[in-house]
Z-matrix of the N, CA and C atoms (Angstrom, degrees):
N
C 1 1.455
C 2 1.525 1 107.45
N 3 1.521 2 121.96 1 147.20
C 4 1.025 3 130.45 2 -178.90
C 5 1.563 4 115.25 3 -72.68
N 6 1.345 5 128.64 4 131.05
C 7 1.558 6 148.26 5 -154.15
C 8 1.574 7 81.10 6 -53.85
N 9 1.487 8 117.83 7 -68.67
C 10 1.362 9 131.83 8 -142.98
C 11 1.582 10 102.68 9 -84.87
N 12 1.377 11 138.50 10 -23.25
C 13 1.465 12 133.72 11 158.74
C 14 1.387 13 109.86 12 -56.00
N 15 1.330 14 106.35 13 -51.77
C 16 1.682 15 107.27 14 -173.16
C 17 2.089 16 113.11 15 -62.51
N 18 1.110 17 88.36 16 -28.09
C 19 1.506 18 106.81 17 174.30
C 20 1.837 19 104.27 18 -78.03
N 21 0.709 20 134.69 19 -35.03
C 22 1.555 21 146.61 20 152.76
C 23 1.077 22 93.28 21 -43.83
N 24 1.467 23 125.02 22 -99.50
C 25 1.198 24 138.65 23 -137.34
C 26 1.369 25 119.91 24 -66.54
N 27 2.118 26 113.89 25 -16.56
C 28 0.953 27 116.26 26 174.04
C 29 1.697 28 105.74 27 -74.72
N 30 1.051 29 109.38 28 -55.72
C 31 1.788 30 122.73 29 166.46
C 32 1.292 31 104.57 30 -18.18
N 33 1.139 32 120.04 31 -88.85
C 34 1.637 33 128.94 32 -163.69
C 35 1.597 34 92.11 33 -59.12
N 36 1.011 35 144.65 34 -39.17
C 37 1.946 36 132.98 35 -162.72
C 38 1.606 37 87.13 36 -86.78
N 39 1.450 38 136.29 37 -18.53
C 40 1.505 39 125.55 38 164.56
C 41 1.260 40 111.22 39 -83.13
N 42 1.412 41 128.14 40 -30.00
C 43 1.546 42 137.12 41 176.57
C 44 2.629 43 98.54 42 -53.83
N 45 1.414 44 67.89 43 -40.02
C 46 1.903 45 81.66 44 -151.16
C 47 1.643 46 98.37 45 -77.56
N 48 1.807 47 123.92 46 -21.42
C 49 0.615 48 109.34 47 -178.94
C 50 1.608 49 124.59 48 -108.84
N 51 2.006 50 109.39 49 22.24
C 52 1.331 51 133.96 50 -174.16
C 53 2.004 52 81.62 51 -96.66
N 54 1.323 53 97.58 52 -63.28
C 55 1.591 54 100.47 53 174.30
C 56 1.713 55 133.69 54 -32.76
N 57 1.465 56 95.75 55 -30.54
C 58 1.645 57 104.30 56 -177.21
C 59 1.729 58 93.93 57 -96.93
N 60 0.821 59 103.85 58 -26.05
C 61 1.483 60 105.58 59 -179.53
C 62 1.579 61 124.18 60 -62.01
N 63 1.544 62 111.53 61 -35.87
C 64 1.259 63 117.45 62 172.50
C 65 1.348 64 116.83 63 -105.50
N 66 1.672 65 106.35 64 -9.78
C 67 1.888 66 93.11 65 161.84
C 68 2.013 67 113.18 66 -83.05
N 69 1.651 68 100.80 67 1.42
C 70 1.456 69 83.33 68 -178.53
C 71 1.940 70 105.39 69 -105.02
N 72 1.229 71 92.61 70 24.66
C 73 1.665 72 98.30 71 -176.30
C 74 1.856 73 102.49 72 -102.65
N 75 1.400 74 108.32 73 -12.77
C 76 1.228 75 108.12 74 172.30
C 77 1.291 76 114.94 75 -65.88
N 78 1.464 77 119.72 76 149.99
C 79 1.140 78 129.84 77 -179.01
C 80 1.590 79 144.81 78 -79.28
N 81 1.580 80 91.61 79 1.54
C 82 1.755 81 120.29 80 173.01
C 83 1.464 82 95.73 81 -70.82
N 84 1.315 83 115.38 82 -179.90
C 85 1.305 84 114.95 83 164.31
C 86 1.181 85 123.52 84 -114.30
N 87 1.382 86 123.90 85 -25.24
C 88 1.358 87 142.45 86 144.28
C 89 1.472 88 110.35 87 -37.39
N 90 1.356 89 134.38 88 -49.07
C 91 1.062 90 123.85 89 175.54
C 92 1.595 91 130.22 90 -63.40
N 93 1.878 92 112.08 91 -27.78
C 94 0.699 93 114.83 92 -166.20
C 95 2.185 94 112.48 93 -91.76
N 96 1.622 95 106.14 94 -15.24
C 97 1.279 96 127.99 95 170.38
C 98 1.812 97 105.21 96 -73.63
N 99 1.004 98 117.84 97 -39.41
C 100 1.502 99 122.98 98 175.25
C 101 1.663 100 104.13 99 -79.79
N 102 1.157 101 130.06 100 -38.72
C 103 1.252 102 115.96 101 152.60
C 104 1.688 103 130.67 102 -61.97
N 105 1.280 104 103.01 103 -18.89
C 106 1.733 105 89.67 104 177.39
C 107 1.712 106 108.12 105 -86.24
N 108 1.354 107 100.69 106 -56.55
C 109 1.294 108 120.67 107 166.76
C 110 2.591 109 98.05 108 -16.79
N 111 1.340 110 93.08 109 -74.81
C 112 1.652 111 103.94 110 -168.86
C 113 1.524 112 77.64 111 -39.86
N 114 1.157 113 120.19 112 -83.33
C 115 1.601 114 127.01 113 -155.21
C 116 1.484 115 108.70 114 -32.31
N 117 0.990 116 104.45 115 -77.90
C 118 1.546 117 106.10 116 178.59
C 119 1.822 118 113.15 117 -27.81
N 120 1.617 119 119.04 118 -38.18
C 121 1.512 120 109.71 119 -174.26
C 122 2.169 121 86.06 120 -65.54
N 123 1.735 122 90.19 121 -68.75
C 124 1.564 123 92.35 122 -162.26
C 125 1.443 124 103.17 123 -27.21
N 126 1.475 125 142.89 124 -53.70
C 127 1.293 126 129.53 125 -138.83
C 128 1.843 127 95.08 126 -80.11
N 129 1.176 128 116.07 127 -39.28
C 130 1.857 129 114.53 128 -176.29
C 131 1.039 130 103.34 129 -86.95
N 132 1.491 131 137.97 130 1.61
C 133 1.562 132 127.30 131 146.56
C 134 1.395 133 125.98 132 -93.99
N 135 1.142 134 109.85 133 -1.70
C 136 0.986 135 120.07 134 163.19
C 137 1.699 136 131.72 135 -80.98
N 138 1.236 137 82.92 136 -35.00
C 139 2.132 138 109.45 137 179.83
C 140 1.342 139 91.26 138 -91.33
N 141 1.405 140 138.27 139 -18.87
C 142 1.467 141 114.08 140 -178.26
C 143 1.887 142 110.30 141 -86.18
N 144 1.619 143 89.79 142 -25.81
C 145 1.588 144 99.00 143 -174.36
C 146 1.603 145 106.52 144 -73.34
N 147 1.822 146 118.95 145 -30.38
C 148 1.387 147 108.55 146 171.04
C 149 1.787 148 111.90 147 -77.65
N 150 1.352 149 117.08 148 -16.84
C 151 1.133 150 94.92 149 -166.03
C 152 1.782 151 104.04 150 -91.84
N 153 1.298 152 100.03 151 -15.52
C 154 1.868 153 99.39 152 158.82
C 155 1.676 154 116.01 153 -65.02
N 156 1.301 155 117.44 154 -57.08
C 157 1.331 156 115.69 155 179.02
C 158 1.645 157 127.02 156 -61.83
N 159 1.470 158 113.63 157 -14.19
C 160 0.967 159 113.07 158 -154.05
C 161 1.911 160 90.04 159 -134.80
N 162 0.906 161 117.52 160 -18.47
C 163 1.891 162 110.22 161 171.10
C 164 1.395 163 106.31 162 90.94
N 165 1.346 164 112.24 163 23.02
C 166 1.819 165 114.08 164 171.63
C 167 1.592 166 108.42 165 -76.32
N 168 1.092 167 100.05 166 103.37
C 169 1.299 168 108.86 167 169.85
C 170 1.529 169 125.92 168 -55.94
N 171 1.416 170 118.09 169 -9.95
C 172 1.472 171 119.86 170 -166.43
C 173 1.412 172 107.62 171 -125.83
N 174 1.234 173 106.13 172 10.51
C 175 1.613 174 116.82 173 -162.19
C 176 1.754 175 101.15 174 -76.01
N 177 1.201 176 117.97 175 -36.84
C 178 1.444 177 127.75 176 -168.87
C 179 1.259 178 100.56 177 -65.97
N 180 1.266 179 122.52 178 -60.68
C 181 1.755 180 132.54 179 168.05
C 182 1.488 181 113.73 180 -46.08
N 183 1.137 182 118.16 181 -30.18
C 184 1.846 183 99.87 182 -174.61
C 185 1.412 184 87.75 183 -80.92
N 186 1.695 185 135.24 184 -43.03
C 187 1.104 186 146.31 185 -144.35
C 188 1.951 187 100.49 186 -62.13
N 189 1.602 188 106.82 187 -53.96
C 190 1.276 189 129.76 188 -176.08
C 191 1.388 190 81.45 189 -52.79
N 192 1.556 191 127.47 190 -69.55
C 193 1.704 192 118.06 191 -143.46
C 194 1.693 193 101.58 192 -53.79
N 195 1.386 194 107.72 193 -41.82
C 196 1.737 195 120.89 194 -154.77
C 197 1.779 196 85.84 195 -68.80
N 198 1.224 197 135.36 196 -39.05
C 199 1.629 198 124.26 197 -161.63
C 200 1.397 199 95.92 198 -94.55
N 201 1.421 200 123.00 199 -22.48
C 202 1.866 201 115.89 200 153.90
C 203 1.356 202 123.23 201 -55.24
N 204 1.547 203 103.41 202 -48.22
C 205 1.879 204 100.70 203 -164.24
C 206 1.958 205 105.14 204 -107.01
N 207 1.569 206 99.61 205 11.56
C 208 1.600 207 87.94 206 157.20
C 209 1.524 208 125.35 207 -87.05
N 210 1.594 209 117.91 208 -28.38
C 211 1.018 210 115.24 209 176.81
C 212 1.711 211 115.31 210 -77.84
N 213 1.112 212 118.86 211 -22.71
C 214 1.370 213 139.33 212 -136.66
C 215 2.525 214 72.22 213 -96.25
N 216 0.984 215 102.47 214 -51.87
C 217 1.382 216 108.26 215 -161.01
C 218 1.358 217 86.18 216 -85.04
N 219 1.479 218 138.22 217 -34.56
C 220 1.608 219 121.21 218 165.38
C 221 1.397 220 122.20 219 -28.52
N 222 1.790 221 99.39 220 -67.16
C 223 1.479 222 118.15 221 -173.78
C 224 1.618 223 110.14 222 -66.67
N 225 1.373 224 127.16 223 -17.37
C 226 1.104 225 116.47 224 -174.17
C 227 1.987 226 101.44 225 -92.86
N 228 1.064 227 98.25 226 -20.09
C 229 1.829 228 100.92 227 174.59
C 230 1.613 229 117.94 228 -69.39
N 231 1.622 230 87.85 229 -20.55
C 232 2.017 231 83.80 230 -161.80
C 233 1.353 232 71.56 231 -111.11
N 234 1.233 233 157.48 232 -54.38
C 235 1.550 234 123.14 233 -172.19
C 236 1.683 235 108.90 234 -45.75
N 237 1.678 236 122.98 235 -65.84
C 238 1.335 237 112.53 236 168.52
C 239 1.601 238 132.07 237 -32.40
N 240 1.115 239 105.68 238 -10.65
C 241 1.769 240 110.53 239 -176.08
C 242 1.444 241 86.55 240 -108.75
N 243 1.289 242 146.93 241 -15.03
C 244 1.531 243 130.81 242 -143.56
C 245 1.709 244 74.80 243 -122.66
N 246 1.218 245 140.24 244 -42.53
C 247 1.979 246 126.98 245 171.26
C 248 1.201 247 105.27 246 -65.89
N 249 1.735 248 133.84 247 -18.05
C 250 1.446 249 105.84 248 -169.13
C 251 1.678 250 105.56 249 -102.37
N 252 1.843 251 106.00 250 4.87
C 253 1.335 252 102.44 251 177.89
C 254 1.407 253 117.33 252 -78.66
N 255 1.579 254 103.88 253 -13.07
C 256 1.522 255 105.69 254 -150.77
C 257 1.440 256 97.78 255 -114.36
């Protein structure tokens, strides 16, 4: 991979992940599940792009766990918000 794409690509997945960061500080709750949800892609595309550039052999595996247990911890946040409405 090219020095300067990966240098891109880290940029913009830090750009995207300042961005998820302040839509999950909003005070909706919807806003703040659509912000973890973003995070969770940025953070395992991010670990897949170092563990290509950089020869981490284990990088793909944390990447898989983080795009398993973001959604998995989505649905368990908005059920917890959806018993304390009722």
């Amino acid at each position: 991979m090219n020095e300067y794409v990966m240098y891109f690509t880290m940029f913009a997945l830090i750009i995207g992940a300042l961005s998820s960061l302040k839509l999950c500080f909003h005070k909706n709750t919807s806003n703040v599940l659509i912000g973890e949800g973003l995070m969770a892609i940025i953070v395992a595309t991010f670990l897949v792009v170092l563990s290509v550039g950089f020869n981490i052999s284990f990088g793909e595996t944390v990447a898989l766990f983080i795009l398993v247990a973001g959604p998995v911890g989505t649905i368990a946040f908005s059920r917890a918000m959806k018993k304390n409405r009722e």
